[in-house]
Legacy VTK file of the C-alpha trace (Angstrom):
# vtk DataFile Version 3.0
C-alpha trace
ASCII
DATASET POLYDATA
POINTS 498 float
65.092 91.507 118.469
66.413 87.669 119.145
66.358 86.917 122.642
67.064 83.062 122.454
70.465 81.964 124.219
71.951 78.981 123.055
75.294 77.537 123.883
77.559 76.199 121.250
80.793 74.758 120.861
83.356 76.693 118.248
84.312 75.767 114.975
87.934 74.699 114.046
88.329 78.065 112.262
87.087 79.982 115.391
89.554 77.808 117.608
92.291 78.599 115.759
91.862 82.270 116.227
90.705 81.910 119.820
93.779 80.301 120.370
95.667 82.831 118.788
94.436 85.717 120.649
94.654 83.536 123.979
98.159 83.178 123.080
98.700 87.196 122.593
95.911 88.937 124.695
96.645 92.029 124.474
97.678 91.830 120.112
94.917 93.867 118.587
95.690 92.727 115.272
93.244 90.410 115.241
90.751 92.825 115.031
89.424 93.677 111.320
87.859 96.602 110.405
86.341 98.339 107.016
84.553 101.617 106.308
81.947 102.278 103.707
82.613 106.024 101.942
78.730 107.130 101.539
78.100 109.821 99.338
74.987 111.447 98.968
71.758 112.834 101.396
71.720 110.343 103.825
68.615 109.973 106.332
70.691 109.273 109.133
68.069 107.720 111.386
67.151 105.466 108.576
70.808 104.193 108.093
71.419 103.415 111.946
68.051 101.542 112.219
69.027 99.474 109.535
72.528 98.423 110.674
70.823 97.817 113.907
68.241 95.592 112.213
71.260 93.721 110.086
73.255 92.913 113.236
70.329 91.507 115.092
69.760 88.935 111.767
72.968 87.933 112.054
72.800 85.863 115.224
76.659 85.198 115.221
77.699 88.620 116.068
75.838 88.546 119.327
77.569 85.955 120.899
79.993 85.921 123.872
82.487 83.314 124.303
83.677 81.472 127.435
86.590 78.875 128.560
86.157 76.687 130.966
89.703 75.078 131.562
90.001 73.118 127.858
86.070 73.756 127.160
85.729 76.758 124.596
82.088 77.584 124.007
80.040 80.254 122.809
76.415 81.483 123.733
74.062 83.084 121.077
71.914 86.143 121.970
74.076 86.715 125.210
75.413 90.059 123.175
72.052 92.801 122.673
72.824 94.252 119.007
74.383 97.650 119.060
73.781 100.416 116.474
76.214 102.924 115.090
77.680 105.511 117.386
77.267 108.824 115.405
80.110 111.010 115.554
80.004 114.789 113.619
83.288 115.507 112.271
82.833 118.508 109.718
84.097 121.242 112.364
87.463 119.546 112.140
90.052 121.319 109.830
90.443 118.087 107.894
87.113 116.441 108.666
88.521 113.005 106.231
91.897 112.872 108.492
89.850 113.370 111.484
88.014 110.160 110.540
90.306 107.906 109.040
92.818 109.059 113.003
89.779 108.282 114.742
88.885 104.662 112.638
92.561 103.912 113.529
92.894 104.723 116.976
89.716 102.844 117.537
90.688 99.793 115.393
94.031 99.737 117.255
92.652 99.018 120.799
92.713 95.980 122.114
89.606 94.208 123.034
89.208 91.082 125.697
87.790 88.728 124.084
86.025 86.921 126.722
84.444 89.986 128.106
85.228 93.493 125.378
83.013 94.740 122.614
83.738 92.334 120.073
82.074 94.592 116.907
81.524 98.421 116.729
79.693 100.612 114.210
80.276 104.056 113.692
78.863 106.782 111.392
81.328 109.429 110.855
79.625 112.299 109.182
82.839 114.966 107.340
80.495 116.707 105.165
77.273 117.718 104.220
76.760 114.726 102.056
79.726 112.948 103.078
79.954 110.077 105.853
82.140 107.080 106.729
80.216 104.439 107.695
82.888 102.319 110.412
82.985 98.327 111.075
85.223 96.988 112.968
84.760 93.313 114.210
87.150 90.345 115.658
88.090 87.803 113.230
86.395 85.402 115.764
83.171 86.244 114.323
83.186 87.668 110.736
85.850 87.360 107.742
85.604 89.776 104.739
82.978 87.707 102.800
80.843 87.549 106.302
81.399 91.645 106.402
80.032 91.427 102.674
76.905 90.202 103.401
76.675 92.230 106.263
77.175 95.462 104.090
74.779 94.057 101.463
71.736 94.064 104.007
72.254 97.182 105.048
72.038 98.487 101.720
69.231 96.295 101.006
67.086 97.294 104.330
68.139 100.801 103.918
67.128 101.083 100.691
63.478 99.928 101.369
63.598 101.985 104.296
63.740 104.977 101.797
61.271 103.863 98.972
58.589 103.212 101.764
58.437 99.411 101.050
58.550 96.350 103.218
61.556 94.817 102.737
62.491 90.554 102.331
63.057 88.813 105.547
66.898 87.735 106.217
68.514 85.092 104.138
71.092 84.983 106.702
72.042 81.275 108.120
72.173 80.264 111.590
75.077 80.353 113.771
74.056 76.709 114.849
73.507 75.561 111.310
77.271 76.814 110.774
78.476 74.967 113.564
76.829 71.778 113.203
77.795 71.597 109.409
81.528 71.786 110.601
80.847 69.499 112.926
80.032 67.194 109.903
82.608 67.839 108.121
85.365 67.308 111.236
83.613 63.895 111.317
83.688 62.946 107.734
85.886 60.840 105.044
85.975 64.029 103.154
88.061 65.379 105.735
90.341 62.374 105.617
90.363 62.808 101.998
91.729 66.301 102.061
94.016 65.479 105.102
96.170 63.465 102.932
95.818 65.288 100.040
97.582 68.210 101.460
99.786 65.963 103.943
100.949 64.348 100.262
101.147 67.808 98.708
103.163 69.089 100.932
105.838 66.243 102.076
108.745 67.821 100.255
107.762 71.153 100.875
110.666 73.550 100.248
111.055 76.515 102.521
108.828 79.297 102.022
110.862 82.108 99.989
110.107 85.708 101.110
111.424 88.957 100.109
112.123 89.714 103.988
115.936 89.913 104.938
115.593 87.874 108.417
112.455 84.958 109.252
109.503 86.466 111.204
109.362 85.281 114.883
105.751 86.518 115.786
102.838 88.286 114.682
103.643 92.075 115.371
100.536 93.746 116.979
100.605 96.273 114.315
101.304 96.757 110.209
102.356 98.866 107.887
100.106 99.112 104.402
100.479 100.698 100.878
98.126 100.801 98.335
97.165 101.869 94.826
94.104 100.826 92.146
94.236 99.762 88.725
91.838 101.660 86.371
89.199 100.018 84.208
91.853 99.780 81.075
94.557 98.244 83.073
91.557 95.669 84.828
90.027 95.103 81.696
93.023 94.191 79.689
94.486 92.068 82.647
90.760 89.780 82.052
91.295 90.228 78.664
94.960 88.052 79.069
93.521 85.384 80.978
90.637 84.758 78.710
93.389 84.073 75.621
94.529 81.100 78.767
91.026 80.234 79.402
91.721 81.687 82.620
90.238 84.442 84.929
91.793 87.545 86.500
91.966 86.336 89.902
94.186 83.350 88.353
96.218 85.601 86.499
97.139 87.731 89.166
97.605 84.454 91.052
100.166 83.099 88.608
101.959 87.160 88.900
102.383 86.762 92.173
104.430 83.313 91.760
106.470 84.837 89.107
107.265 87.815 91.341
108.460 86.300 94.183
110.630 83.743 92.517
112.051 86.736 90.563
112.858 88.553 93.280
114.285 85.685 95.925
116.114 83.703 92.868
114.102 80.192 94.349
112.672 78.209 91.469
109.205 77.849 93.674
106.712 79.844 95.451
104.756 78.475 98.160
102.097 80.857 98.536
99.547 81.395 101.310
95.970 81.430 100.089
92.952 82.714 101.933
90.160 80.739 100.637
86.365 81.719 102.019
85.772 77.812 102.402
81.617 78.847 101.445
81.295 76.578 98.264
78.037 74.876 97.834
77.436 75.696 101.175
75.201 76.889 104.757
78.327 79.216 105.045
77.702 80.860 101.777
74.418 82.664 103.474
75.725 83.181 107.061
77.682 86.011 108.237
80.750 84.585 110.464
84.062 83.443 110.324
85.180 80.399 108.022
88.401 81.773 106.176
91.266 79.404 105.622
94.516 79.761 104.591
95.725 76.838 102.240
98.957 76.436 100.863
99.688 76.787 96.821
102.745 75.466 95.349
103.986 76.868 92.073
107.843 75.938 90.401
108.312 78.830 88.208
111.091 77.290 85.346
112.893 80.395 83.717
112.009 79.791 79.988
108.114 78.846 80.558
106.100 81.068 78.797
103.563 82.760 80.786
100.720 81.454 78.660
101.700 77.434 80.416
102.752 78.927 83.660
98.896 80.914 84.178
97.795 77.140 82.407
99.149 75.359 85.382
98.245 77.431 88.179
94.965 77.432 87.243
95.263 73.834 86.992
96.721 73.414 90.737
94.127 76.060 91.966
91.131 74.369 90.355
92.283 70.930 91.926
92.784 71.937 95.468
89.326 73.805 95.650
88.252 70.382 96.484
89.921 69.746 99.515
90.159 73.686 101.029
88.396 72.897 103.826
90.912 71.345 105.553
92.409 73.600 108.350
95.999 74.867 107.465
96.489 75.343 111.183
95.786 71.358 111.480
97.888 70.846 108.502
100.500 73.073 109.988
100.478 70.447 113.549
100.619 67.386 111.635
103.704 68.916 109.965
105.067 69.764 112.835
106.080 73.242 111.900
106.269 75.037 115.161
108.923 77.278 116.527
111.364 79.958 114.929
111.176 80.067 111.305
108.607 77.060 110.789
106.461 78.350 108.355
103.540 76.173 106.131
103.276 79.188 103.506
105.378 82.604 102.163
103.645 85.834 101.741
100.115 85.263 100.797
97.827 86.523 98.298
93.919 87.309 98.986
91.483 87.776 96.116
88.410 89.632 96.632
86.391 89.430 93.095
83.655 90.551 94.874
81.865 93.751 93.879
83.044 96.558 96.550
80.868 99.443 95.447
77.338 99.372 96.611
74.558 101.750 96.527
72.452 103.004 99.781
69.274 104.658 98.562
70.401 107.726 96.965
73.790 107.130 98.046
76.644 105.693 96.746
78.926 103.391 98.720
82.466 102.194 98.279
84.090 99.517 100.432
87.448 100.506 101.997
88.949 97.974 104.333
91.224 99.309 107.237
92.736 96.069 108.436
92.121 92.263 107.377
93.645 90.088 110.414
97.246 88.967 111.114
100.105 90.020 108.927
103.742 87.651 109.218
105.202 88.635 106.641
103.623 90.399 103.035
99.793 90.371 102.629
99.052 91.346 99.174
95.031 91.946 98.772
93.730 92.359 95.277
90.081 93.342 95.492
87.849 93.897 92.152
85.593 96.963 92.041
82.960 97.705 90.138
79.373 96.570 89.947
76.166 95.172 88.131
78.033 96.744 84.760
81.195 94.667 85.100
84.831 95.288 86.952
85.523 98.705 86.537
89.290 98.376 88.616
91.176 96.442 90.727
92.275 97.571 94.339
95.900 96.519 95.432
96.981 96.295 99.445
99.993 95.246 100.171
99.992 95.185 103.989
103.941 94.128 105.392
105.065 93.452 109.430
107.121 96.484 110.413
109.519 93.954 112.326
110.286 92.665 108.334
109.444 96.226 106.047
110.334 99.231 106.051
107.893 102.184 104.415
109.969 102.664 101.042
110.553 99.009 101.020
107.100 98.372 101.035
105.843 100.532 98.486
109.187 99.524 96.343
107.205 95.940 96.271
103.952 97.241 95.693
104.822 99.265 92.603
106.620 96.362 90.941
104.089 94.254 91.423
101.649 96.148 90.192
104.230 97.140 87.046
104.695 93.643 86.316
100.761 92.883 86.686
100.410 95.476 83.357
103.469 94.135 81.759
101.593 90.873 81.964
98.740 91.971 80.642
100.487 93.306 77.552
102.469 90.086 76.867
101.363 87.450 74.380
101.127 84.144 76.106
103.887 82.859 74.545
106.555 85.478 75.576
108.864 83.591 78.748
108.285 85.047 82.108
111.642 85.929 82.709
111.610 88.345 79.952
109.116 90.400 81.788
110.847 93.173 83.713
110.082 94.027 87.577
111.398 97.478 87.767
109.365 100.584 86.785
110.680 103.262 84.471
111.505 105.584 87.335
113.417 102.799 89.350
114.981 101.322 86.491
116.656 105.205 85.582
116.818 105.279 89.678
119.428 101.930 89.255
120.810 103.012 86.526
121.976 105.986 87.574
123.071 105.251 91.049
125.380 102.391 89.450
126.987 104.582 86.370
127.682 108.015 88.792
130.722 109.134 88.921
132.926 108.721 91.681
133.014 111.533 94.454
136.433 112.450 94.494
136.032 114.589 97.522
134.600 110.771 99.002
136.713 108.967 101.622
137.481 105.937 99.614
135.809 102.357 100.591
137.159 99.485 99.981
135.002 97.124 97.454
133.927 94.364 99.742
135.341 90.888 98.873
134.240 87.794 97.285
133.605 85.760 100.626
132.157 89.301 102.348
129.794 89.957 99.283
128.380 86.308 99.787
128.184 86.796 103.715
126.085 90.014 102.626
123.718 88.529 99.971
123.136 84.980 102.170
121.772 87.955 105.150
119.781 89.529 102.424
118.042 86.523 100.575
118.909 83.074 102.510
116.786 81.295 100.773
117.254 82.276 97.376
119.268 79.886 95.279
122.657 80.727 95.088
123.929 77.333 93.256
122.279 75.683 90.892
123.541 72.970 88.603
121.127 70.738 86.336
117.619 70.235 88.375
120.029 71.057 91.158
120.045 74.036 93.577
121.507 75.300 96.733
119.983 78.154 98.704
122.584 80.687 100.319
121.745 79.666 103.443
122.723 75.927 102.595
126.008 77.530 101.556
126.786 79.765 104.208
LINES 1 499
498 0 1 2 3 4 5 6 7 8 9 10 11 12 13 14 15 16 17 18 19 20 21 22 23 24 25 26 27 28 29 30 31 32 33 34 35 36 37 38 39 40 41 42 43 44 45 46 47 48 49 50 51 52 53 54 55 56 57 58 59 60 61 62 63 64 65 66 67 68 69 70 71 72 73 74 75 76 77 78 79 80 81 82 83 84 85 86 87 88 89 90 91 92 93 94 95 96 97 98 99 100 101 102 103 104 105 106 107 108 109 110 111 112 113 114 115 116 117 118 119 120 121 122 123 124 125 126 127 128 129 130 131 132 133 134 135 136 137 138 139 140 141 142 143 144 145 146 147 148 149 150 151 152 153 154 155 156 157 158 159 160 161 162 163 164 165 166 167 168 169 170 171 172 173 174 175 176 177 178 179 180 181 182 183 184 185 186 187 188 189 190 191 192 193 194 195 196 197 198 199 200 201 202 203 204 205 206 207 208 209 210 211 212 213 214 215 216 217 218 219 220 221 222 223 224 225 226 227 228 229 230 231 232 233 234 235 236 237 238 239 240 241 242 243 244 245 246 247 248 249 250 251 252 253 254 255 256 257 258 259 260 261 262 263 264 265 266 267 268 269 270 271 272 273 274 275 276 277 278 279 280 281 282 283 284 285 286 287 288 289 290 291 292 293 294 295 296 297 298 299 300 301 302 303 304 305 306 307 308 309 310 311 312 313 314 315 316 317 318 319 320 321 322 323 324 325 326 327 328 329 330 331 332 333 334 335 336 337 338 339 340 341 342 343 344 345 346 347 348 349 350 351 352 353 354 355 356 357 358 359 360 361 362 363 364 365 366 367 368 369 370 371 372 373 374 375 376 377 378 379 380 381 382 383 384 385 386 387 388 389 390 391 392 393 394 395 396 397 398 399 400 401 402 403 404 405 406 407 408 409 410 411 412 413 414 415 416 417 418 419 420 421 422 423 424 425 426 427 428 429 430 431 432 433 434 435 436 437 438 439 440 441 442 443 444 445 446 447 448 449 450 451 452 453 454 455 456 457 458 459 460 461 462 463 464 465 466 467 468 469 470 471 472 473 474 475 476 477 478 479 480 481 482 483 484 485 486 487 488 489 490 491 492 493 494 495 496 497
């Protein structure tokens, strides 16, 4: 076990989420959290020692963090490393609800985060060969890639544990050699570099489009979610697409996402968020802690481009800002000056996990599940890839939405045409126009049809058809900032024309 305390200041992604949480004490959102399904004869004693063993290698998790008027720091080894709580749920009449109410309750609390636990483990056992295995951590200290590598040593030292072998020592990073590398990098020409690349990139910004009816005006402390996966056909032909663009999947579904949501606002361009894990050719890439960024992507979807060019140029725009993605869209966000009501840098965003999510744990096999992944404005959609050493074998969509924004139904209404346009995609040539590609699922499509073709109810009290100027007040609340007007290169949003 580590003993050594050392004091260090925070990096510019840690700042931006202390001051987040500073801002909103009590918001719990900013707590993330994942479980591990584990399915086999686990050696329970075996598994805790080695998540105790992981969190001690990982020397940013035991750190507590401390303000001083302006002065943020944080001191290593001032944390001793916890190991799972057990918990035996099988005497529960649904052992699997029991755990997933418990994960959420637990995930849902808020935590000070000058003084509060700032990561818990759990091992929910709800059967005989069944367990959850619970991590819930502030953003401060891990993103999903740290809670990767985190998972991956625990399978690694676990597995040893059960063959009887010694296992390697920790390739983990320091939290110092993290620090001190972002350090360089606030202090660079690099920096300057990607400062104006963005601050050029983003000077005639339009406004963000968004499915949501009104502008979000804070982070809510909670979220709703829906979900579904993509079997190995429908992964496999989706890679198979953007190989005939010299693309990859994550680009395709990158280039879907653009298409859907100027389809569904009417703008001509998408300004996505991006989280990018900012760990390229990097001391980041071996060291469990926070270094996430969300970077703007700007994509003008024109009407007859087929989808071939369109996936062409996002790849093109996504291969040329990897360069420059370690510039801080908070700081990018200042310089811009977009505070206050409505002010937003980026629309809904899109995170892309092509990292395997099934691992195995000795005899056991694991598969990732995350519970909650950090602040939601607006839509979070999260495509993750699963599989392992023998290729993707499916692709996980999340769409997570702020219940201030969404509604349930509304929610899974976007998830399921997404994910029916993501397989229309996949079955398109590259040549075939983007706006031929329909949105609506069979079932919704029949749903429209039928709802707009019924018969009067003569029994109905009769309502007046609204007129012209009251049907444009009522699509301007829906979708301000879809066009409404456009003439040549052109446009006018509805809220321009209201």
């Amino acid at each position: 076990m580590s003993t050594h305390r050392e004091r260090l200041p925070l990096t510019e992604a840690q700042l931006g989420l202390w001051s987040a949480q500073r801002i909103d004490p009590a918001n719990p959102v900013y707590l993330t959290a994942e479980y591990v399904e584990l399915t086999g004869p686990l050696d329970e004693r075996a598994f805790t020692a080695a998540v105790t063993r992981a969190v001690d290698e990982a020397d940013g998790l035991s750190v507590r963090f401390t303000a001083d008027g302006d002065d943020v720091h944080q001191e290593t080894g001032a944390v001793l490393p916890a190991g799972p709580d057990v918990l035996d749920l099988r005497t529960a009449d649904d052992p699997g609800a029991a755990a997933l109410a418990w994960m959420e309750e637990e995930r849902s609390t808020p935590v000070d985060i000058e003084h509060g636990a700032l990561y818990r483990h759990a091992l929910l056992r709800t059967g005989d060969e069944q367990w959850l295995w619970y991590h819930r951590c502030h953003h401060i200290l891990l993103d999903a890639y740290g809670y990767a590598r985190i998972a991956e040593r625990v399978a690694e030292l676990y597995g040893h544990a059960c063959a009887g072998t010694e296992p390697p020592s920790a390739s983990f990073g320091s939290l110092r050699d993290a620090v001190e590398e972002d350090r360089r990098y606030a202090a660079s020409e690099q920096r300057a570099l990607d400062g104006r690349f963005w601050q050029d990139l983003m000077a005639d910004r339009p406004h963000p489009p968004t499915p949501a009816r009104t502008a979000p005006t804070r982070v809510a402390p909670r979220f709703l979610r829906s979900s579904l996966t993509l079997g190995a056909d429908d992964a496999e032909r989706l890679a198979a697409f953007a190989q005939r663009s010299r693309a990859t999947w994550p680009e395709a579904v990158t280039a879907a996402w653009a298409l859907y949501l100027t389809r569904l606002t009417g703008a001509t361009e998408a300004v996505i968020g991006l989280p990018v894990s900012n760990r390229t050719g990097s001391v980041l890439a071996r060291t469990p802690v926070t270094a996430v960024n969300v970077v703007p992507l700007r994509v003008t979807v024109h009407e007859r481009e087929p989808v071939g060019d369109l996936l062409r140029r996002v790849t093109a725009a996504l291969r040329r800002q990897r360069r420059h993605q370690r510039y801080r869209g908070e700081q990018l966000r200042r310089e811009l000056q977009l505070f206050g009501h409505g002010r937003r840098l980026v629309g809904p965003q899109l995170n892309i996990k092509p990292f395997a999510t099934d691992l195995t744990f000795g005899d056991c096999a694991g598969v990732v599940h995350s519970l909650a992944a950090g602040a939601v404005e607006d839509l979070n959609v999260t495509v993750s890839g699963r599989g392992g050493p023998d290729g993707l074998t499916g692709l996980d969509l999340v769409l997570d939405g702020s219940p201030e924004l969404y509604g349930p139904e509304e929610l899974d209404a976007h998830l399921h045409r997404f994910a029916t346009l993501l397989d229309r995609l996949s079955h398109a040539e590259p040549g075939l126009p983007g706006a031929r590609i329909g949105l609506l699922g069979e079932a919704e499509r029949l749903r429209v049809l039928e709802e707009f073709n019924a018969p009067a109810d003569e029994d109905a009290e009769a309502v007046p058809a609204p007129g012209l100027v009251e049907g444009f007040g009522a699509q301007a609340r829906r979708t301000p900032h879809a066009v409404a007007l456009r003439h040549g290169d052109a446009h006018l949003t509805y809220a321009e024309l209201a």
